[in-house]
mmCIF file as gemmi writes it, N, C-alpha and C atoms, coordinates in Angstrom:
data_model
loop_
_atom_site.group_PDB
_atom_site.id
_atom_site.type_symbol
_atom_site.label_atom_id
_atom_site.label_alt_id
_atom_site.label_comp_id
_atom_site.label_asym_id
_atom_site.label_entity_id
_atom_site.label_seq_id
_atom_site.pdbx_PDB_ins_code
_atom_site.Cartn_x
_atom_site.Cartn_y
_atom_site.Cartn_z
_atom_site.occupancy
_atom_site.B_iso_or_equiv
_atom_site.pdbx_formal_charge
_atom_site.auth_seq_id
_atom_site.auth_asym_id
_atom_site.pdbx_PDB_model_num
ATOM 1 N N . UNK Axp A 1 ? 0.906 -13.303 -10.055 1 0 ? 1 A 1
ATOM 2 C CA . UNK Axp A 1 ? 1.934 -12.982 -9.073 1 0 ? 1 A 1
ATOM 3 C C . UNK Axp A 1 ? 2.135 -11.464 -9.046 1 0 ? 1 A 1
ATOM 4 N N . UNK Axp A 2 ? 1.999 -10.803 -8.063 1 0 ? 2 A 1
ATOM 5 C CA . UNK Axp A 2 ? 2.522 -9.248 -7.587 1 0 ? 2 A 1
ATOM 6 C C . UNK Axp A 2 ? 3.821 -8.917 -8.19 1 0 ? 2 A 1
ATOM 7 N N . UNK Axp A 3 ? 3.849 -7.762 -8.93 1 0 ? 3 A 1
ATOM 8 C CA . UNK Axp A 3 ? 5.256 -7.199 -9.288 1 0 ? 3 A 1
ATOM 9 C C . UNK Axp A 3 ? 5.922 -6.592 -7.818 1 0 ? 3 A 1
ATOM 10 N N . UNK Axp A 4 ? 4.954 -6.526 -6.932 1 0 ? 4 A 1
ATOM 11 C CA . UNK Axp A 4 ? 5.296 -5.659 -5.436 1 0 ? 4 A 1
ATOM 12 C C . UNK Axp A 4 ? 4.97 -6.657 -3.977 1 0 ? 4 A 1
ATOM 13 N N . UNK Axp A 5 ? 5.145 -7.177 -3.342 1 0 ? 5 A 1
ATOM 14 C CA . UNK Axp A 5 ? 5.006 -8.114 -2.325 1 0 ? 5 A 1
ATOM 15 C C . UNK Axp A 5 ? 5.827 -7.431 -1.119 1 0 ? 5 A 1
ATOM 16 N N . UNK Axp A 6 ? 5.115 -7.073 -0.359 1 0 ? 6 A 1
ATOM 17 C CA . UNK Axp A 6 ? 5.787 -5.879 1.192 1 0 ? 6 A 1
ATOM 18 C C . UNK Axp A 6 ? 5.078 -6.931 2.233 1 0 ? 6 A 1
ATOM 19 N N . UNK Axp A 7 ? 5.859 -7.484 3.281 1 0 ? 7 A 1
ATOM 20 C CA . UNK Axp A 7 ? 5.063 -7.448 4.253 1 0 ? 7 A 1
ATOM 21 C C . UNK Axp A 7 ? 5.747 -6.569 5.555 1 0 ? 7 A 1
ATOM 22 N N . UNK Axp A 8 ? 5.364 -5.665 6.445 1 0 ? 8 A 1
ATOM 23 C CA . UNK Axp A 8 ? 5.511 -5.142 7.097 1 0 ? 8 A 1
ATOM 24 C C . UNK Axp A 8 ? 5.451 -5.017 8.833 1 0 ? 8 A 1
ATOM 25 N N . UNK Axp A 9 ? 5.771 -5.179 9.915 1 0 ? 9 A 1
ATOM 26 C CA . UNK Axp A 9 ? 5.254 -5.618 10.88 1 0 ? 9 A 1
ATOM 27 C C . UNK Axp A 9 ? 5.379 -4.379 11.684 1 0 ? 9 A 1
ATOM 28 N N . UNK Axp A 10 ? 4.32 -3.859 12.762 1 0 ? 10 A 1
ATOM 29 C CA . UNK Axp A 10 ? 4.158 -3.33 13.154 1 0 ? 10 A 1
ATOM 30 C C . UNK Axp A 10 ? 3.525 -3.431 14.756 1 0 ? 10 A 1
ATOM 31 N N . UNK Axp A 11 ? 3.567 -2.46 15.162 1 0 ? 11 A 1
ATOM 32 C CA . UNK Axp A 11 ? 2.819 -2.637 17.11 1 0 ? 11 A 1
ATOM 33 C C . UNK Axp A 11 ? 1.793 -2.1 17.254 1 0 ? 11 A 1
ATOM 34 N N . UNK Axp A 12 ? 0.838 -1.365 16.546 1 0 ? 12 A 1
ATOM 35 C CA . UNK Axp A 12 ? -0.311 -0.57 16.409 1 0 ? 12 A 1
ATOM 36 C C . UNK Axp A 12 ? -1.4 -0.889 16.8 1 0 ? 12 A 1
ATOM 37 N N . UNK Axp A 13 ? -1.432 -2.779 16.768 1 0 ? 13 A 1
ATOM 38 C CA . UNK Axp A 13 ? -2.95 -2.917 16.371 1 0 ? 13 A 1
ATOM 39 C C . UNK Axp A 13 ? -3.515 -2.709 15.249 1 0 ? 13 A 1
ATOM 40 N N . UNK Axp A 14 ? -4.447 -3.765 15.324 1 0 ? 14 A 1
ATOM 41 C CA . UNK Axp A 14 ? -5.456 -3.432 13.787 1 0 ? 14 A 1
ATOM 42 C C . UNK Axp A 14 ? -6.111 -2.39 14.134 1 0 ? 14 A 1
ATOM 43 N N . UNK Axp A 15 ? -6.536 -1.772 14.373 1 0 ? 15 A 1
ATOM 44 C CA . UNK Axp A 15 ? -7.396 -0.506 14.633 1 0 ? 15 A 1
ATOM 45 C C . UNK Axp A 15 ? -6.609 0.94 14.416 1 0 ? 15 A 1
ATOM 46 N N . UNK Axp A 16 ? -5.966 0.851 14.875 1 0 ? 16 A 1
ATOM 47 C CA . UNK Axp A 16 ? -4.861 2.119 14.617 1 0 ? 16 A 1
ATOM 48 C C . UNK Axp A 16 ? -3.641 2.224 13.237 1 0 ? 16 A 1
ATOM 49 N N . UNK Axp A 17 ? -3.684 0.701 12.956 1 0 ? 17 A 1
ATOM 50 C CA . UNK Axp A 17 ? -2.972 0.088 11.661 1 0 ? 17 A 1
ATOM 51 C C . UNK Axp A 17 ? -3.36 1.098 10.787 1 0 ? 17 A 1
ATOM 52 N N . UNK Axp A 18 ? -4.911 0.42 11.173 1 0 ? 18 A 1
ATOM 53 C CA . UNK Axp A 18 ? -5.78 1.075 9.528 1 0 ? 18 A 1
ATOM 54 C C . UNK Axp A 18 ? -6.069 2.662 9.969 1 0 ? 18 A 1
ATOM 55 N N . UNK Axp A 19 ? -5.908 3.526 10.647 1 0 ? 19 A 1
ATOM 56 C CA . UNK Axp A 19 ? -6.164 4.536 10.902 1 0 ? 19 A 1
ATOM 57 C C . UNK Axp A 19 ? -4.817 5.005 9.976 1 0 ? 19 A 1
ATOM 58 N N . UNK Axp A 20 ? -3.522 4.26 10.081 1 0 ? 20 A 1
ATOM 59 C CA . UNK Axp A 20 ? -2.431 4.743 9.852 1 0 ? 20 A 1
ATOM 60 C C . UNK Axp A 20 ? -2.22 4.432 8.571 1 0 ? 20 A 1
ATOM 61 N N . UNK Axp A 21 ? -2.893 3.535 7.671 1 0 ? 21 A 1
ATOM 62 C CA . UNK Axp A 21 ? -2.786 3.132 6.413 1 0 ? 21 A 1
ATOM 63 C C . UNK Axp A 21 ? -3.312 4.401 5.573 1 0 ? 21 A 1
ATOM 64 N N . UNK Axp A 22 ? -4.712 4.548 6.192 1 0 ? 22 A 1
ATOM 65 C CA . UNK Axp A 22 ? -5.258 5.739 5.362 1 0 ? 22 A 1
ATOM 66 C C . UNK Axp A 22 ? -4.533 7.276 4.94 1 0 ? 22 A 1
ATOM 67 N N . UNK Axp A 23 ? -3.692 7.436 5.914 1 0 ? 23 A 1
ATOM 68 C CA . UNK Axp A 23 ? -2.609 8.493 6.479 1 0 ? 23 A 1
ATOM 69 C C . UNK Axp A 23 ? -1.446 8.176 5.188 1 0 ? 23 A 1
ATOM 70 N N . UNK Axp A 24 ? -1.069 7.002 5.169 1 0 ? 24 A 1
ATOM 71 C CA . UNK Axp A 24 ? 0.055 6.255 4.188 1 0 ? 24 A 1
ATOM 72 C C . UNK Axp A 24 ? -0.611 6.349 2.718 1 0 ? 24 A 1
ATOM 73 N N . UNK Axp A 25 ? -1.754 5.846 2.615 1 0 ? 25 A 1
ATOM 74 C CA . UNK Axp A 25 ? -2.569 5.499 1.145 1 0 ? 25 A 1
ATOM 75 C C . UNK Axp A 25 ? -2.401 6.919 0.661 1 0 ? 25 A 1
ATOM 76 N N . UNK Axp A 26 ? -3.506 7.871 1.309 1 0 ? 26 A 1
ATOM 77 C CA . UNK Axp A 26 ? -3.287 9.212 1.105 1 0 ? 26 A 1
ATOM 78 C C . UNK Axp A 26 ? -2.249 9.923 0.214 1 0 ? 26 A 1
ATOM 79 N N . UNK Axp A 27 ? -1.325 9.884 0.703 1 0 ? 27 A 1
ATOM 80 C CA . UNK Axp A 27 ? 0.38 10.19 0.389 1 0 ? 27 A 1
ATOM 81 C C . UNK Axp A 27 ? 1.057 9.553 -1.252 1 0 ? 27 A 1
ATOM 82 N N . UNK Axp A 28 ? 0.234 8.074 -1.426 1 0 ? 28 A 1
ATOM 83 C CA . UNK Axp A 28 ? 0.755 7.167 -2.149 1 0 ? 28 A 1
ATOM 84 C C . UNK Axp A 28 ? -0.398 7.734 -3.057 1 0 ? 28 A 1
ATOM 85 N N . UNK Axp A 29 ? -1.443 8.332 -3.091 1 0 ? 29 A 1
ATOM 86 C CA . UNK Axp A 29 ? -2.652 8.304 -4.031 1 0 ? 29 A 1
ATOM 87 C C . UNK Axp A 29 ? -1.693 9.312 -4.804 1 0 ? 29 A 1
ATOM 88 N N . UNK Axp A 30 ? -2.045 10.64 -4.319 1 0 ? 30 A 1
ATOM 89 C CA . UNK Axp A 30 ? -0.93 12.041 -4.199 1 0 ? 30 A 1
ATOM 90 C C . UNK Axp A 30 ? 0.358 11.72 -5.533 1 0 ? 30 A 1
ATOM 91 N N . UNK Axp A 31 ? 0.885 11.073 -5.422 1 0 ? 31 A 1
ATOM 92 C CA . UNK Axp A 31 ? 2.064 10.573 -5.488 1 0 ? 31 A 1
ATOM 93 C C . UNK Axp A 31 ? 1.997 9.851 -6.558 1 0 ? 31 A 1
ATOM 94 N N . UNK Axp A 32 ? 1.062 8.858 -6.9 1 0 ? 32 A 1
ATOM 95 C CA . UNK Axp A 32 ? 0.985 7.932 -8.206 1 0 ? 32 A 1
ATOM 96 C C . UNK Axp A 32 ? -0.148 7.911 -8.763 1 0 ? 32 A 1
ATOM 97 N N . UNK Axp A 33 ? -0.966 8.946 -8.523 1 0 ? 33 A 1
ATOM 98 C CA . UNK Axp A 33 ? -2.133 8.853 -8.976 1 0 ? 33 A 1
ATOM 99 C C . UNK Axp A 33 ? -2.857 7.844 -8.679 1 0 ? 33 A 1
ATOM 100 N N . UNK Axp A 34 ? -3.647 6.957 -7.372 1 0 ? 34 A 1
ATOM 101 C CA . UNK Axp A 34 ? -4.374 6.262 -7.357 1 0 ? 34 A 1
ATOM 102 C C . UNK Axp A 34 ? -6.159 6.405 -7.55 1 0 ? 34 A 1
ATOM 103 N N . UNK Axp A 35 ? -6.894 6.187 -7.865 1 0 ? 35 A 1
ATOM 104 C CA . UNK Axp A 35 ? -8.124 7.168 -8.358 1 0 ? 35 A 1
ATOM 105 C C . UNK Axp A 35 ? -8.877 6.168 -7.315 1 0 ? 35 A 1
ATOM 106 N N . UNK Axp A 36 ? -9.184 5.295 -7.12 1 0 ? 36 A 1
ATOM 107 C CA . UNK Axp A 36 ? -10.129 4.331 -6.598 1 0 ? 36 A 1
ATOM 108 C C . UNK Axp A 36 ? -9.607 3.212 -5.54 1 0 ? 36 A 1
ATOM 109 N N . UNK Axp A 37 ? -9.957 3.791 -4.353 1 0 ? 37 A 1
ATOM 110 C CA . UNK Axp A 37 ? -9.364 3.009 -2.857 1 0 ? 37 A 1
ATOM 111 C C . UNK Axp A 37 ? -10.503 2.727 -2.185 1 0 ? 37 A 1
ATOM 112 N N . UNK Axp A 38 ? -10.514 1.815 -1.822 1 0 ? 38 A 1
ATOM 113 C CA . UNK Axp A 38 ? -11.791 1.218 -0.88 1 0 ? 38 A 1
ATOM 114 C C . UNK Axp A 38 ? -11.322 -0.303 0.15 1 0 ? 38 A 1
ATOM 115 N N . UNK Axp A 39 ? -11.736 -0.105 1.493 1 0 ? 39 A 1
ATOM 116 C CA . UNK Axp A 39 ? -11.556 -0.967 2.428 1 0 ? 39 A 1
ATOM 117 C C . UNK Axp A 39 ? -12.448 -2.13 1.976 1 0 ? 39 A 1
ATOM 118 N N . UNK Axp A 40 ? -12.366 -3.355 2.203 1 0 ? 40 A 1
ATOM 119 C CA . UNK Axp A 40 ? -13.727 -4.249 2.574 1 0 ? 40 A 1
ATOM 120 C C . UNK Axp A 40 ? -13.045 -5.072 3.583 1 0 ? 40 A 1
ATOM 121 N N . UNK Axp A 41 ? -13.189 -5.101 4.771 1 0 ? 41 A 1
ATOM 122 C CA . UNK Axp A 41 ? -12.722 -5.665 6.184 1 0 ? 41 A 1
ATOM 123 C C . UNK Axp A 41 ? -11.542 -5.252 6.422 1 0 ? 41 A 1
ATOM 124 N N . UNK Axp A 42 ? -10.312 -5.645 6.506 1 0 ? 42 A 1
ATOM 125 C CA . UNK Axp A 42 ? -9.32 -5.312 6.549 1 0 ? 42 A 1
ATOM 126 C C . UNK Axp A 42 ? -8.33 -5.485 5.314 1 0 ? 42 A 1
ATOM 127 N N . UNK Axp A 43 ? -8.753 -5.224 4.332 1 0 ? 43 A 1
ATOM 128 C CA . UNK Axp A 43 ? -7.862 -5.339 3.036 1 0 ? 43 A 1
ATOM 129 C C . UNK Axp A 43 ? -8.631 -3.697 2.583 1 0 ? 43 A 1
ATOM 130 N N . UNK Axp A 44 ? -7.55 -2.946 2.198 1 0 ? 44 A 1
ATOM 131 C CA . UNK Axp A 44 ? -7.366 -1.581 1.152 1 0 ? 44 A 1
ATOM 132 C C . UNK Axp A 44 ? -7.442 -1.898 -0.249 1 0 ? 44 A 1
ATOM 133 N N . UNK Axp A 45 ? -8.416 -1.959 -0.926 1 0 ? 45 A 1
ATOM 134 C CA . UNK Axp A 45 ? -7.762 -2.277 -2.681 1 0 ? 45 A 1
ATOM 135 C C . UNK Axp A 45 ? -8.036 -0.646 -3.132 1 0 ? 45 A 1
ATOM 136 N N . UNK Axp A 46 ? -6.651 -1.165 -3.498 1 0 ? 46 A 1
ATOM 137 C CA . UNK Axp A 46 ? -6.957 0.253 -5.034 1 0 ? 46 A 1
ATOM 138 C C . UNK Axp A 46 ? -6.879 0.284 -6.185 1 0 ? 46 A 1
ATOM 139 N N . UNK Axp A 47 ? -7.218 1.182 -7.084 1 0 ? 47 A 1
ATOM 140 C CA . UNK Axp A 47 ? -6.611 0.902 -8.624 1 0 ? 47 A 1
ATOM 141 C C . UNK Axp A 47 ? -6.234 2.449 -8.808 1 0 ? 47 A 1
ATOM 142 N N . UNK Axp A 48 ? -5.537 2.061 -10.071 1 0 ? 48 A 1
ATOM 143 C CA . UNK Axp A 48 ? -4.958 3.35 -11.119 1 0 ? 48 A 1
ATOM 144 C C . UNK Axp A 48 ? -4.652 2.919 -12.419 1 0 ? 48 A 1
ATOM 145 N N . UNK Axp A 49 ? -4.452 4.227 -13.013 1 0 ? 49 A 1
ATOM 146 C CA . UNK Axp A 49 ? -3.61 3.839 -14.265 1 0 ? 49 A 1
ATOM 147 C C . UNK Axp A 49 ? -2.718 2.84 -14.824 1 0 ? 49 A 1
ATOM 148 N N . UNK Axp A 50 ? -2.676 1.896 -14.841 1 0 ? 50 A 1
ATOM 149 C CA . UNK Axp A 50 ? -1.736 0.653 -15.109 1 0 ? 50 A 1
ATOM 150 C C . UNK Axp A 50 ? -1.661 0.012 -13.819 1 0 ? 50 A 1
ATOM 151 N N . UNK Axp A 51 ? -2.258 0.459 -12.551 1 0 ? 51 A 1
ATOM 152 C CA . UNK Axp A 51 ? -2.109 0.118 -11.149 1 0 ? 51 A 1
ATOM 153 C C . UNK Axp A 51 ? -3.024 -0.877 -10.21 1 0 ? 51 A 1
ATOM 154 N N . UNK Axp A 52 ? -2.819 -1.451 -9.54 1 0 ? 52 A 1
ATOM 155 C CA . UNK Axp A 52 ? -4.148 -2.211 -8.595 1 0 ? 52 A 1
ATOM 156 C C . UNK Axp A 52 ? -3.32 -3.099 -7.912 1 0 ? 52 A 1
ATOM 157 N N . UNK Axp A 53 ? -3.923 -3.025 -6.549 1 0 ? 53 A 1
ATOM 158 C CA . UNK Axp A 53 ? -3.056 -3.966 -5.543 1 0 ? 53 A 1
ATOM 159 C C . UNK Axp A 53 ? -4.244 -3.639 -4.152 1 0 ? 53 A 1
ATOM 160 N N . UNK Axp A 54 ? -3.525 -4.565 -3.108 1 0 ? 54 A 1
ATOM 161 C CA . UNK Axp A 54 ? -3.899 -4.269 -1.459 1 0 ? 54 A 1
ATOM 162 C C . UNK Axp A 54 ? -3.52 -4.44 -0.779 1 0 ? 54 A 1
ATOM 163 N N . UNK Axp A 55 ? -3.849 -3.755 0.162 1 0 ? 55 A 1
ATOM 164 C CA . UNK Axp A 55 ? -2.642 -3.871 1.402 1 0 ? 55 A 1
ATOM 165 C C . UNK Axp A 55 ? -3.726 -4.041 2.95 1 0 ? 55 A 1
ATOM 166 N N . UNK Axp A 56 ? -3.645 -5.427 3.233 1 0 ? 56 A 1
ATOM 167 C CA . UNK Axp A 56 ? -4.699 -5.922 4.731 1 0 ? 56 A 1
ATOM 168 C C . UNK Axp A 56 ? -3.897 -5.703 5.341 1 0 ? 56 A 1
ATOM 169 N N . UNK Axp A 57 ? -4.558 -5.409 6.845 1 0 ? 57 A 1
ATOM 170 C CA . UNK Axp A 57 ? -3.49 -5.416 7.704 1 0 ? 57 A 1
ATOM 171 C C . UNK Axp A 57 ? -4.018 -6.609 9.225 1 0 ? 57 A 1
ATOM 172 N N . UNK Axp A 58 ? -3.102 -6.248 9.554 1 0 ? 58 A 1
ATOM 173 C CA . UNK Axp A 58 ? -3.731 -7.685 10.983 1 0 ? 58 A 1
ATOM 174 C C . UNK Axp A 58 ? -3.151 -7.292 12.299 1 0 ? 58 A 1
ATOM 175 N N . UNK Axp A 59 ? -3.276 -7.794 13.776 1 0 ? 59 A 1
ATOM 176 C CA . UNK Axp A 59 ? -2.67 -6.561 14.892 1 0 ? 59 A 1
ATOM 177 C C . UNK Axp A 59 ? -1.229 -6.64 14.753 1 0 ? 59 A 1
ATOM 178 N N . UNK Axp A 60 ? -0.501 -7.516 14.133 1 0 ? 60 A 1
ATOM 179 C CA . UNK Axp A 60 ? 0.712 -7.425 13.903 1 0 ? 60 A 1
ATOM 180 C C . UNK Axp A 60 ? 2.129 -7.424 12.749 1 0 ? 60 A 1
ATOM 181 N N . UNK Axp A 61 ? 0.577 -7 11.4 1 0 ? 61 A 1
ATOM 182 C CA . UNK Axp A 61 ? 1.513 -7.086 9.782 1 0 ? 61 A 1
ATOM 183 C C . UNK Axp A 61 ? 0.517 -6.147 8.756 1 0 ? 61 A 1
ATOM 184 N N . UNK Axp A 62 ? 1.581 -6.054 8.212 1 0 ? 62 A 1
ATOM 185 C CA . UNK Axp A 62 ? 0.583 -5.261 6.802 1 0 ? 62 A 1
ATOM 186 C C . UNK Axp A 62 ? 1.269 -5.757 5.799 1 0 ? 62 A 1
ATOM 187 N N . UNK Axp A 63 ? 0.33 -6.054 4.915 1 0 ? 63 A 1
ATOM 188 C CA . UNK Axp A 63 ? 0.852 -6.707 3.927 1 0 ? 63 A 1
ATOM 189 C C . UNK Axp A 63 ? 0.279 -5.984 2.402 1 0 ? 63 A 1
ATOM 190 N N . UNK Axp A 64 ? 1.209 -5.501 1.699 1 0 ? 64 A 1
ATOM 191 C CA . UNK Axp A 64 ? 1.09 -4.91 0.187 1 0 ? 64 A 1
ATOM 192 C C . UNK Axp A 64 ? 1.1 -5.725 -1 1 0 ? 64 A 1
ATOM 193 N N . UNK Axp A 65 ? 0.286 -5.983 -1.918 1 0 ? 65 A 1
ATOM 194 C CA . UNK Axp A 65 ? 0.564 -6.728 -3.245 1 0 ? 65 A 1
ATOM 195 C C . UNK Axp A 65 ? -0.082 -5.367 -3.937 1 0 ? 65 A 1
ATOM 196 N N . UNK Axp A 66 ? 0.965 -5.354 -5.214 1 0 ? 66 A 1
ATOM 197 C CA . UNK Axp A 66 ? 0.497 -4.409 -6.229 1 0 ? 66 A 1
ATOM 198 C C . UNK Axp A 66 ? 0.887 -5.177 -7.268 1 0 ? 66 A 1
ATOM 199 N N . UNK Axp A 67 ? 0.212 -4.917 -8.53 1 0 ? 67 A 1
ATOM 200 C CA . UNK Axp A 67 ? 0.622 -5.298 -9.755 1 0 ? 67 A 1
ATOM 201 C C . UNK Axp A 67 ? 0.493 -4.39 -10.353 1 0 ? 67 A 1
ATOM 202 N N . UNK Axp A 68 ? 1.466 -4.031 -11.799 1 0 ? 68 A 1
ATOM 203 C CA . UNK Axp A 68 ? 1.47 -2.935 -12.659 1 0 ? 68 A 1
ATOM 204 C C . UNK Axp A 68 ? 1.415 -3.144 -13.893 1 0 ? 68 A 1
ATOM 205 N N . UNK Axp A 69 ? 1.066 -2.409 -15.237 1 0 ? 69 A 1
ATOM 206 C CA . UNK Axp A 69 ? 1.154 -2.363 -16.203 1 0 ? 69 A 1
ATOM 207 C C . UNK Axp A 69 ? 2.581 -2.276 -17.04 1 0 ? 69 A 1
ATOM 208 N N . UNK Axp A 70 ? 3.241 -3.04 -17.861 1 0 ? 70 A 1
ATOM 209 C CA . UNK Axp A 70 ? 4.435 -2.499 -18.707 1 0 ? 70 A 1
ATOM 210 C C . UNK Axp A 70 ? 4.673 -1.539 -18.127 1 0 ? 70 A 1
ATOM 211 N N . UNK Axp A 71 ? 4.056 -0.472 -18.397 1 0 ? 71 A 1
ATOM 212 C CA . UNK Axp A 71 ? 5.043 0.877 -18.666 1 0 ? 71 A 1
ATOM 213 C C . UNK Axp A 71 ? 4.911 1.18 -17.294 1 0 ? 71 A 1
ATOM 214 N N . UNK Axp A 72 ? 3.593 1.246 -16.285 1 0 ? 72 A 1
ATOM 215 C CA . UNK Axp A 72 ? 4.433 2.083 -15.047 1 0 ? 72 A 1
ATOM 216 C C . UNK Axp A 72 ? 5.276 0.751 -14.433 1 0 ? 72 A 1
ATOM 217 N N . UNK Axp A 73 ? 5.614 -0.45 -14.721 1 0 ? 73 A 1
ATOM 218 C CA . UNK Axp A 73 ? 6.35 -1.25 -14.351 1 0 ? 73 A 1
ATOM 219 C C . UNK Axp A 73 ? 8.027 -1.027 -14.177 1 0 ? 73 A 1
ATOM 220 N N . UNK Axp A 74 ? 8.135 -0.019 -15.246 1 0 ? 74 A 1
ATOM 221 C CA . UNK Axp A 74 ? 9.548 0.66 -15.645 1 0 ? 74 A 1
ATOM 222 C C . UNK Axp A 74 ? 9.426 1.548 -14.355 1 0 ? 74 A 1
ATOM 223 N N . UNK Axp A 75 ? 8.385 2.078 -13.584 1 0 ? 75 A 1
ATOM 224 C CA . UNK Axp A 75 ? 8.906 2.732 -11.984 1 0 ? 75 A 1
ATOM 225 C C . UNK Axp A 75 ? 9.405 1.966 -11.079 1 0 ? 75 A 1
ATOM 226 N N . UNK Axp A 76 ? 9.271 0.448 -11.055 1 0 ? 76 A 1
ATOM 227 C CA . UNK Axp A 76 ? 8.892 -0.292 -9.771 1 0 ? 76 A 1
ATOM 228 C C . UNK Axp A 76 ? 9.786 -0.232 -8.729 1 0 ? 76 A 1
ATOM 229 N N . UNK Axp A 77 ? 11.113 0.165 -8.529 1 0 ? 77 A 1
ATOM 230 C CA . UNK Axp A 77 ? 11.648 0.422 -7.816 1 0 ? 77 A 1
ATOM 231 C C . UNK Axp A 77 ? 11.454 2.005 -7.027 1 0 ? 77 A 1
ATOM 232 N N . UNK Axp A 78 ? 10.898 3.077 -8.058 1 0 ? 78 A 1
ATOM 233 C CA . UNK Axp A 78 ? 10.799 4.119 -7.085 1 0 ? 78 A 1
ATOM 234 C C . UNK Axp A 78 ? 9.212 3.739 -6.231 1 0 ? 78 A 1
ATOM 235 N N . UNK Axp A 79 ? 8.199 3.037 -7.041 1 0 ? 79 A 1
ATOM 236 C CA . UNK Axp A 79 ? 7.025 2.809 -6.252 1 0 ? 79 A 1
ATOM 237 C C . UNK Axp A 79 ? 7.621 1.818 -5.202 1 0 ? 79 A 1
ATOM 238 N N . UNK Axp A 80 ? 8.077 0.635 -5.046 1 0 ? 80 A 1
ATOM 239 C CA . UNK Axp A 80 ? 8.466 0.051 -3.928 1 0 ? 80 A 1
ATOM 240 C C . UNK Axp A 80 ? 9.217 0.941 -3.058 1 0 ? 80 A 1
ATOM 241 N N . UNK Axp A 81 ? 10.478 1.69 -3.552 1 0 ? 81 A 1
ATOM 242 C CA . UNK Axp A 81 ? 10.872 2.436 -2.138 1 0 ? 81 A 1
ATOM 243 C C . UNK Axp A 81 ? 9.802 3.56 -1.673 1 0 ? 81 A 1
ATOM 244 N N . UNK Axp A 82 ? 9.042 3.981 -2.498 1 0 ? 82 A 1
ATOM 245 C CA . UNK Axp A 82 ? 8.068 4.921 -1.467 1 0 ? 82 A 1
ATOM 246 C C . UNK Axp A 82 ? 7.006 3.988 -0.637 1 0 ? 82 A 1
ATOM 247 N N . UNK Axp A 83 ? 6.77 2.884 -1.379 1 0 ? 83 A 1
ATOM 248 C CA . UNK Axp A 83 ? 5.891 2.09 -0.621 1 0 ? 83 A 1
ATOM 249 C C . UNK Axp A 83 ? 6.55 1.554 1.113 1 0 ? 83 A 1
ATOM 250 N N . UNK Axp A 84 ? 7.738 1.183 1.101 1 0 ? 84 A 1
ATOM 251 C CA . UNK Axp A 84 ? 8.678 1.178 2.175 1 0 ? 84 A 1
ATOM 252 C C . UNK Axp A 84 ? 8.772 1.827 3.066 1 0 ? 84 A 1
ATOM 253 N N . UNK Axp A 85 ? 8.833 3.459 2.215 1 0 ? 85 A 1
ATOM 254 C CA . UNK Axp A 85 ? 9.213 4.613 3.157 1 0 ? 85 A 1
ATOM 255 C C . UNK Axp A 85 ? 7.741 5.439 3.934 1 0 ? 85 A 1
ATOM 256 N N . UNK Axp A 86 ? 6.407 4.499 3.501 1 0 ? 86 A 1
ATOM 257 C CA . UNK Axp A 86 ? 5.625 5.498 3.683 1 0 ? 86 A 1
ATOM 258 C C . UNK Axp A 86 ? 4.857 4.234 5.061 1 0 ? 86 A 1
ATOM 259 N N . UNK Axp A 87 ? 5.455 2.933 4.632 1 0 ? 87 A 1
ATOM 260 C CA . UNK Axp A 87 ? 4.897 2.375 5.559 1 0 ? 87 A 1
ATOM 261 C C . UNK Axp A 87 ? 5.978 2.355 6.918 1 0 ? 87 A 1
ATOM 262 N N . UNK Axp A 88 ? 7.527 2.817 7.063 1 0 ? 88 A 1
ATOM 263 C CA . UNK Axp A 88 ? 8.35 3.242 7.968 1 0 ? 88 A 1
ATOM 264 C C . UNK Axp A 88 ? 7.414 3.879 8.687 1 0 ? 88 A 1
ATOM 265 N N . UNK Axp A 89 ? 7.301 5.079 7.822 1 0 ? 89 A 1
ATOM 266 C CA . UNK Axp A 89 ? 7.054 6.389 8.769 1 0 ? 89 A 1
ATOM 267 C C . UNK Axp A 89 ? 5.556 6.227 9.197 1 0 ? 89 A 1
ATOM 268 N N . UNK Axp A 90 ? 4.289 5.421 8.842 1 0 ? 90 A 1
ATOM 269 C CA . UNK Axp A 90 ? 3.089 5.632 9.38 1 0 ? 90 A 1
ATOM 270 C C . UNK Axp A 90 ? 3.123 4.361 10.445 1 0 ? 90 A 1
ATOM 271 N N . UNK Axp A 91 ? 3.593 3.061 9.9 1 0 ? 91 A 1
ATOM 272 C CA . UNK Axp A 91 ? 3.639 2.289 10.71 1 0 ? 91 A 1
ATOM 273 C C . UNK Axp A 91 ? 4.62 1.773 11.602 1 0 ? 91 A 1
ATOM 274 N N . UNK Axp A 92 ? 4.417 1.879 12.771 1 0 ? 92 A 1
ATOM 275 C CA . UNK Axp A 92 ? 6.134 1.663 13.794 1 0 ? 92 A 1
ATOM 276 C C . UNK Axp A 92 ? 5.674 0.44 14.581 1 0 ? 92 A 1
């Protein structure tokens, strides 16, 4: 089970979704150190340090699962509100 479960809805389209995810991921790599992001169809997986999750998107949702390690688990509220705030602002 995900320590992080987002689903998000948006008007973009899948095509512009994922244009806008990469824009979002970016920000979140930056930010928490993600080292290893890769698409395979429409799902983003990444990993990090205590980190790994994905976020697919579809023409009308994006959806985030992350799971964490103990210790960065003790963030999970500042990683969920940036996860929130980064999919606000890329995805409308």
């Amino acid at each position: 089970m995900p320590d992080i479960d987002i689903h998000h809805s948006h008007s973009l389209g899948r095509r512009d979704c994922r244009a806008a995810v990469d824009a979002a991921a970016g920000k979140l790599s930056e930010r928490f150190g993600l080292g290893d992001m890769k698409w395979n169809g429409d799902t983003l997986g990444f990993t990090g340090h205590g980190i790994e999750g994905s976020l697919t998107v579809s023409d009308t949702d994006a959806h985030v699962q992350v799971r964490m390690g103990p210790l960065l688990g003790l963030m999970r509220p500042v990683i969920e509100a940036e996860i929130h705030r980064q999919l606000r602002e890329h995805l409308r």
